[in-house]
ROVOGU-916665 format. One record per atom (N, C-alpha, C): x, z, y; residue in three letters. Coordinates in steps of 0.02 Angstrom, whole numbers, plus 50000, padded with zeros to 5 digits. Layout:
% residues N
XZYALA/...
***
This chain:
% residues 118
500415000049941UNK/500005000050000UNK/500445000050063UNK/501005002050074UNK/501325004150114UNK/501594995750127UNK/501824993650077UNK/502084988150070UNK/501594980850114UNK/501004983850091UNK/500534979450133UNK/500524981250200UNK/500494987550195UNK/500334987250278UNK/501044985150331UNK/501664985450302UNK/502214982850341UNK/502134975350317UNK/501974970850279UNK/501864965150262UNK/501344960750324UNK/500954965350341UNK/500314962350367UNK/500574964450446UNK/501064968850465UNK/501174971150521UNK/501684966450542UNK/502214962650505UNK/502864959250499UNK/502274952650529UNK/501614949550495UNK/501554944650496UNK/501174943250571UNK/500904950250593UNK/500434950450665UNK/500924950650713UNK/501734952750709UNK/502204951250738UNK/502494943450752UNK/502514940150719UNK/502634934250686UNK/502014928550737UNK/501514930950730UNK/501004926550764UNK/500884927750819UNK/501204935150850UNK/501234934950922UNK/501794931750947UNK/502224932350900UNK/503084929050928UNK/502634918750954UNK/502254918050884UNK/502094910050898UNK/501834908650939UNK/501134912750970UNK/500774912050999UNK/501144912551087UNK/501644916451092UNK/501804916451163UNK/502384909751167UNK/502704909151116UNK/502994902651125UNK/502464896351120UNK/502154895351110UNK/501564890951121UNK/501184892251199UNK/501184897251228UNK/500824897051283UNK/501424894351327UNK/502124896851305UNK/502634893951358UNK/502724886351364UNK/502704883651296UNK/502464876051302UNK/502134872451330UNK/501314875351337UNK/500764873051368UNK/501164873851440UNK/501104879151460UNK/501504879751523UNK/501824877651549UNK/502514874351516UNK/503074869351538UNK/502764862251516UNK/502164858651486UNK/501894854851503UNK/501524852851557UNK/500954859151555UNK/500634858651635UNK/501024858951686UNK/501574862451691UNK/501824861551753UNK/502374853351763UNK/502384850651719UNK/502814842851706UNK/502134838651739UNK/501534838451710UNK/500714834551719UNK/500814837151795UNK/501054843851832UNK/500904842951890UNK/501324841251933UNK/501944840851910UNK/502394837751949UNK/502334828451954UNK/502384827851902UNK/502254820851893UNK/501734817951948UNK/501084821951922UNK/500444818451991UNK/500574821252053UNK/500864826052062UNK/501434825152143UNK/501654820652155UNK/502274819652118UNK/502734811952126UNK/502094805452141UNK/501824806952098UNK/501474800252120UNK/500944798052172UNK/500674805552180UNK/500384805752258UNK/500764802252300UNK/501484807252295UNK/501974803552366UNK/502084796552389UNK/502074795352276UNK/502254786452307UNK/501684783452312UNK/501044784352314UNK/500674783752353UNK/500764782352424UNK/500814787352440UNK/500994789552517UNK/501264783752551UNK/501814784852527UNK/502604780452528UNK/502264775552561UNK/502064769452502UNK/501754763452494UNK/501194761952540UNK/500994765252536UNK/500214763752583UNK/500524764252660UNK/500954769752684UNK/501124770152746UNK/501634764152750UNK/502164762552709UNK/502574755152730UNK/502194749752734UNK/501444748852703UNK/501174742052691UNK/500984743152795UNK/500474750452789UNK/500234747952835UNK/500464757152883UNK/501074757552922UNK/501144762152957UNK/500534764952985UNK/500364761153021UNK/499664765153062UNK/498844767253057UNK/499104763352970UNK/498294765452947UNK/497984773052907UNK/497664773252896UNK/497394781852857UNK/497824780252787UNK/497684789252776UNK/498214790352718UNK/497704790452647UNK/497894788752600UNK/497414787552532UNK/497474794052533UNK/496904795852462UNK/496614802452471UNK/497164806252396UNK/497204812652426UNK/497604816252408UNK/497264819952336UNK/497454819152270UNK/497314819552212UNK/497184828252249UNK/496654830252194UNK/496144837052188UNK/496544841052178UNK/496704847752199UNK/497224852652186UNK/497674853152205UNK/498024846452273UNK/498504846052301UNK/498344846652368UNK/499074846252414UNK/498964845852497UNK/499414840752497UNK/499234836952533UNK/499504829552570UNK/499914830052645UNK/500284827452660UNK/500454826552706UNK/501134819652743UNK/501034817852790UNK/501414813552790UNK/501734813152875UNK/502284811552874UNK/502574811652941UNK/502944807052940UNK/502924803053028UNK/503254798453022UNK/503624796853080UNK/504144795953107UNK/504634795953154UNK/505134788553166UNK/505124787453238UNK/505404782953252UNK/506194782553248UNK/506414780553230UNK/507204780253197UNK/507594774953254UNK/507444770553269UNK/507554764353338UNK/507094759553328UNK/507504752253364UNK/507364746653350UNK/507784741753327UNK/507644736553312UNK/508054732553265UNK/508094726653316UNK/508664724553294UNK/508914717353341UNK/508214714953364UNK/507754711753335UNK/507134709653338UNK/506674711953369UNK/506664717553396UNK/506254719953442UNK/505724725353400UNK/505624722353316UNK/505254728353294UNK/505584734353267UNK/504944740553276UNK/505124747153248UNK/505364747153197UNK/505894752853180UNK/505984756553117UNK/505884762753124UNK/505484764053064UNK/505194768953071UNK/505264772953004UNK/505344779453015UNK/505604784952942UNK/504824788352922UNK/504844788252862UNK/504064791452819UNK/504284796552750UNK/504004801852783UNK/504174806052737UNK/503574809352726UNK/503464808752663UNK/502874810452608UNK/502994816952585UNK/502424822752583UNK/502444828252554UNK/502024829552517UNK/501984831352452UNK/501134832852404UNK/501604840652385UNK/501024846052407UNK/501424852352365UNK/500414852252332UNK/500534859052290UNK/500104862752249UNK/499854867152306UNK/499164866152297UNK/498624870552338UNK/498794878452294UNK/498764877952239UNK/498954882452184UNK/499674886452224UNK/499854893952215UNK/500494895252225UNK/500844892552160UNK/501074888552125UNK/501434887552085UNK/502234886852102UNK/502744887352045UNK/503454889152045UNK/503594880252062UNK/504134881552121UNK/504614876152159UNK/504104874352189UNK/504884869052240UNK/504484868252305UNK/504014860652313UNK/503864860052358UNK/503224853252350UNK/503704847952330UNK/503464842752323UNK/503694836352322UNK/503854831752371UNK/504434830352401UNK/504574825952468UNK/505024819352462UNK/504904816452472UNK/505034806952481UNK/504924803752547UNK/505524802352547UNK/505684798252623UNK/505834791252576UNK/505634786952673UNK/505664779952641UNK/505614776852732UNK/505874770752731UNK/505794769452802UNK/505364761652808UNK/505084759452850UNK/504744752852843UNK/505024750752937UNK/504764744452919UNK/504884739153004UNK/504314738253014UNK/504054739053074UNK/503594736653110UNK/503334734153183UNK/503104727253187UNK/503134725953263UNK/502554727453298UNK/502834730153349UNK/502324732653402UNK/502134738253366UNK/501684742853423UNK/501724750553408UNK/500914751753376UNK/500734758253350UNK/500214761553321UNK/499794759353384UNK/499724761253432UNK/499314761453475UNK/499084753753501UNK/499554750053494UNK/499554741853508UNK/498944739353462UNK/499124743553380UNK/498834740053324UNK/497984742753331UNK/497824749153373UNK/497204752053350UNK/496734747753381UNK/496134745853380UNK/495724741453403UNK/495394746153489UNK/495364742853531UNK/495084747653590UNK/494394748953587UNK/
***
């Protein structure tokens, strides 16, 4: 009897050992699924602001914060802007590390305000 009950105690040990290495898995998955749809928010971002600098920003996947900034860097022989874009998607969530950020620069002639319709 004795034998069973350290048998059965060895094995409830054993399945807590699995069970928390399994939650650490899930865990270092979910947090890969959320990095990833960060990254790809940004290049989102990225893309949409080089196609078109001065237009609205696509919508920022559920559970995240968006953000995007963009700064004039000069001008180019040619007379058009260059302009620097730097993309941020962090976790609305406090989750571990920091948001996600991607810079990228695009050309453009004539200014935001030129382009908006009056």
């Amino acid at each position: 009897m004795l034998f069973s009950l350290m048998g059965m105690l060895l094995a409830l040990a054993a399945t807590r050992t699995a069970l928390t290495a399994l939650s650490r898995a899930s865990s270092a998955a979910g947090q890969a699924e959320r990095i990833e749809r960060a990254l790809t928010a940004a290049r989102n971002l990225l893309e949409a602001q080089r196609a078109l600098p001065c237009g609205p920003l696509p919508p920022c996947p559920r559970g995240f914060s968006c953000s995007v900034e963009r700064s004039l860097l000069g001008r180019a022989r040619d007379g058009s802007l260059l302009l620097g874009i730097e993309a941020t998607v962090g976790s609305e969530r406090q989750g571990p590390g920091p948001p996600v950020r991607l810079v990228t620069a695009a050309r453009r002639t004539g200014t935001c305000s030129e382009a908006q319709p009056q």
